[in-house]
N, C-alpha and C positions, 0 to 999 in steps of 0.2 A: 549189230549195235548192242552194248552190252545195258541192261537197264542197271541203277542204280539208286539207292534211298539215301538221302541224308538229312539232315532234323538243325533246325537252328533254334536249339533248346534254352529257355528263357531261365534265370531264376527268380526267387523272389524281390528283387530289387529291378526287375527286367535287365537287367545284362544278357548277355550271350553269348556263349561258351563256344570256342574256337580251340581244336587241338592242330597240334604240329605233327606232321610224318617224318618218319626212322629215316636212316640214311639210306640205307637195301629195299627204296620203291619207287615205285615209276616217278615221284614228282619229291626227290629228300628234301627235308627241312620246309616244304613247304606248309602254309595252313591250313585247315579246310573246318570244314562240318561235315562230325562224325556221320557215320553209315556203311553203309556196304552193297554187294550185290542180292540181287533182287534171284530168288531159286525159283524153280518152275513151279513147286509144291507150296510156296508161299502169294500172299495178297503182299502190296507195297506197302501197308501199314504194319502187317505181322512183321513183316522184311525191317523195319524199321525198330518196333519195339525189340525186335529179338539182336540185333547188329549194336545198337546202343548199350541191352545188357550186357552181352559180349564184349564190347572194347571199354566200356565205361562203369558197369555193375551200377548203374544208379536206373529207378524208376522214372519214367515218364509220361505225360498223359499229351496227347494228338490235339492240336485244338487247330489247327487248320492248317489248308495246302497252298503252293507258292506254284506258280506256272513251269513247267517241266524244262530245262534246260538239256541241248543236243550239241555236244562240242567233237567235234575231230582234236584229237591229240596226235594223229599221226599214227603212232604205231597202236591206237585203238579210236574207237568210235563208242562216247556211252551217250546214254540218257540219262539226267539226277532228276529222281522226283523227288525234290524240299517238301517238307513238312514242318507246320510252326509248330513245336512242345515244350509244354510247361515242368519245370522240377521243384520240388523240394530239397533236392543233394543237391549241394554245393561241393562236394571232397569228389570227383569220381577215381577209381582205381585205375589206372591205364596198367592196358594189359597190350597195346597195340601203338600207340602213341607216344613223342619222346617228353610233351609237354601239353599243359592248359593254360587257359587260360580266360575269364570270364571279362566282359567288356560292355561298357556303355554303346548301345547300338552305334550312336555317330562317329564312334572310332573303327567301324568295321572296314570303313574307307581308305585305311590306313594299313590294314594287314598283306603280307604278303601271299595273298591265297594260291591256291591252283587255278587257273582260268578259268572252269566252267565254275567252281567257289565264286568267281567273282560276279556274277549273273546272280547266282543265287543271293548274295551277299545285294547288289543293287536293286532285286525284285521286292526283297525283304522292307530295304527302308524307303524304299516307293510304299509301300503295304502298308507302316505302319504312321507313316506321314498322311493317312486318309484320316478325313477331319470327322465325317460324317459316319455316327453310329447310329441310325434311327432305332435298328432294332430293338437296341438295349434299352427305349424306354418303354415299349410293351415288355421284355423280360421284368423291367420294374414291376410296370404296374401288375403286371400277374403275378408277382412276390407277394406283392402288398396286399393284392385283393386273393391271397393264398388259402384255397376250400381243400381242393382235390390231391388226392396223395400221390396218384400215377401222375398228376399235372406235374408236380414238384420235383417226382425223379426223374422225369423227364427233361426239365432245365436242368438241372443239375448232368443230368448225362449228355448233356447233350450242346454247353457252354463250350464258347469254341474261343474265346478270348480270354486276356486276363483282366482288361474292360469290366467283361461280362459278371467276372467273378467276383470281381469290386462290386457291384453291382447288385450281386444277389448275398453279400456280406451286409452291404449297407441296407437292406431289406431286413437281414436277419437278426440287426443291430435295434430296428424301426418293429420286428413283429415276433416275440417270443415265438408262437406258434413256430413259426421257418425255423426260427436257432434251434428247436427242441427239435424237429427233425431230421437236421443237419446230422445233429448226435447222434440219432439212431442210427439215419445211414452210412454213416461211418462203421456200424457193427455188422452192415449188410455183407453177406457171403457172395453180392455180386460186387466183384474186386474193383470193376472200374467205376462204379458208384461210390464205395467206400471213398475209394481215391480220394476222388471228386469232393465229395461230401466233406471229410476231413481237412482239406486241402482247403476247400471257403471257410470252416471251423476256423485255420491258424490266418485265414485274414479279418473275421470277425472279430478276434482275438486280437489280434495286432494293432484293430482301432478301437475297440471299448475294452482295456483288458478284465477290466471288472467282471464282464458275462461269464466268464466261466469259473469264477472262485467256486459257487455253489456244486460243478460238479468236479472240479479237482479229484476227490477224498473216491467218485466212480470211476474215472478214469486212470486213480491209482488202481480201483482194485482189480479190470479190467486188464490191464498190462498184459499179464502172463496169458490169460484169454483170446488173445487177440493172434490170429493165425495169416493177419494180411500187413504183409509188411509197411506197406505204405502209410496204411489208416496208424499204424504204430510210429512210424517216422512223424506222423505229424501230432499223433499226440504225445508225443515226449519234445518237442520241438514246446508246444504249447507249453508243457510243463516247467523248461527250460527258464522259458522268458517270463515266468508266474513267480507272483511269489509263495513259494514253499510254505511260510508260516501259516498260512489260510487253507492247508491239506491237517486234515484230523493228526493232531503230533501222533498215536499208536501208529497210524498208517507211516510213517515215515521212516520206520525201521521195514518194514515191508517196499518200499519205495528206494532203498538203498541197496537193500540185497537183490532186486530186480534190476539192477543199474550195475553193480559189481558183478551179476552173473554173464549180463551183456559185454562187458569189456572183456572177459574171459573167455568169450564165443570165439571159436576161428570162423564163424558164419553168420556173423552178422555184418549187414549193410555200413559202410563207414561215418554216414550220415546218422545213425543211429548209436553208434558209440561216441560219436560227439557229443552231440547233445545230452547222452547218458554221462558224459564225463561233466559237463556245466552241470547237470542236475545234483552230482555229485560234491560240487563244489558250493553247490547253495546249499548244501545239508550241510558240509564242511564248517560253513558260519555259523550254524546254528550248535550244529556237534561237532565240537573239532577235534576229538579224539578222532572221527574219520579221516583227515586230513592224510594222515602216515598211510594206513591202506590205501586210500586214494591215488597217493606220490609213488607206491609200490607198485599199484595196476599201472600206472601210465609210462612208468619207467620199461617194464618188460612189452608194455606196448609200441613201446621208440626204440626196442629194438630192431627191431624186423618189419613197424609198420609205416604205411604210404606217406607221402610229402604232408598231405590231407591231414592225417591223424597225427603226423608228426610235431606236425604247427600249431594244431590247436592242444595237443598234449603240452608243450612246452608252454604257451600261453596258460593252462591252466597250473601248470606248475609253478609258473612264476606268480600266481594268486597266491595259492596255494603257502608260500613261502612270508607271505605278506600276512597273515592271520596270527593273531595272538598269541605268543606262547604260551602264558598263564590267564586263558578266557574263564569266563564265570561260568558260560552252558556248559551243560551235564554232557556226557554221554548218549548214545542210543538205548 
């Protein structure tokens, strides 16, 4: 029997991401949830984070497991260990897949999966049809009543919904002390805490956006500092949905050329040059001399780049075209 991972990866809207197989594999055109096979030298969770890079180049974090599915296909025998995870990428790169496709859970009934997909696909919203979260209201109240610092990275490492992470956002919205931590551990050199940390930042963010005008103008300057992709995918994410004019205006020339040197990466994240192009485009209104550079990096990026970067390029070009010819703002 062959073991196998597959992940029904959430975004932030809880949808979930469904690709389609090539016509040269055991099941063409059918749907599934991505994964792969499980190696002798790997755990089922490594198996998983590293199959997902692989076919989809987007990060993910594990927040819990779905009961193991055993199907005869005939001319093999697997096992799928499902895993719930959470993203931040919405664009992923298929490098294995003919298509995506992101979806409201209760259409998942409706896909054409591969059969043992469909177990997993019906375990899933058995799962998330459970009414009862007791847990999550001790994870409150030890938000709120928050002393101990190993206490706090500990929930945070250790949230296994996205419940949960509402949850510990609305605590950090309620207790400065939490939000100011959140920050730090975003800078933490353990990658999956950063994750984590920055990852409740853009939901904290998403319901008071006020909290984080104050550190905008750090988190510009941090940018180039920052060596863990993720913790950076979600603070340009942040940046994105902010408004620009409440970052120190000198910073904002510094804020632009960090965002044009990212579009001109062959290695970055596609989720990160998105959001680097909207950043671009709120400078745009302020300075719209940038506009023309801007229309220039996104054009030689729709040449050769994914569906992902294609769409939201084009979307921001057609903004882009819509701004003032003769605007009053300066320059950078």
């Amino acid at each position: 029997m062959i073991s196998v991972t597959c992940a029904v990866i959430r975004n932030e809207e809880n949808e979930v991401l469904v690709v389609q197989r090539g016509e040269a594999t055991d099941h063409p055109f059918k749907w599934e949830f991505p994964g792969g096979k499980l190696t002798s030298e790997e755990t089922a969770e490594e198996c998983i984070i590293r199959e997902v890079e692989e076919e989809l180049s987007i990060d993910i974090v594990i927040c819990g497991r779905l009961p193991e599915v055993e199907y005869d296909y005939g001319i093999k025998q697997i096992k799928l260990i499902p895993f719930i995870c959470d993203t931040l990428d919405e664009l992923p790169l298929l490098s294995e897949h003919l298509a995506y496709k992101w979806l409201p859970a209760t259409d998942l009934i409706s896909v054409d999966f591969s059969e043992a997909d469909v177990f997993v696909a019906d375990n899933y919203l058995k799962n998330i049809k459970k009414e009862d979260f007791p847990e999550l209201q001790s994870i409150n109240e030890a938000a709120q009543t928050f002393i101990d610092d190993a206490d706090l990275q500990s929930m945070v490492n250790n949230m296994m919904s996205m419940k949960e992470a509402e949850w510990v956002a609305t605590s950090a919205i309620e207790n400065p002390a939490i939000f100011l931590k959140l920050f730090e551990y975003s800078y933490s050199p353990d990658k999956k805490l950063a994750f984590r940390a920055s990852w409740t930042l853009t939901k904290v963010c998403d319901k008071f956006p006020e909290i984080i005008y104050p550190y905008l103008s750090q988190m510009v300057d941090t940018l180039s500092k920052l060596d863990n992709e993720s913790a950076l995918r979600s603070f340009l994410r942040i940046i994105s949905l902010s408004d620009v004019e409440k970052i120190n205006n000198f910073q904002h020339g510094k804020l632009a050329d960090f965002c044009f040197n990212v579009l001109k990466s062959g290695f970055t994240a596609i989720a990160v040059k998105a959001y680097s192009m909207e950043i671009l485009y709120r400078l745009s209104l302020i300075y719209p001399g940038l506009a023309n550079e801007l229309s220039a990096s996104i054009r030689i990026l729709l040449e050769d780049g994914s569906a992902g970067i294609t769409s939201r390029g084009r979307m921001i070009l057609k903004k882009l075209a819509e701004i003032p010819i003769n605007p009053k703002s300066n320059q950078l």
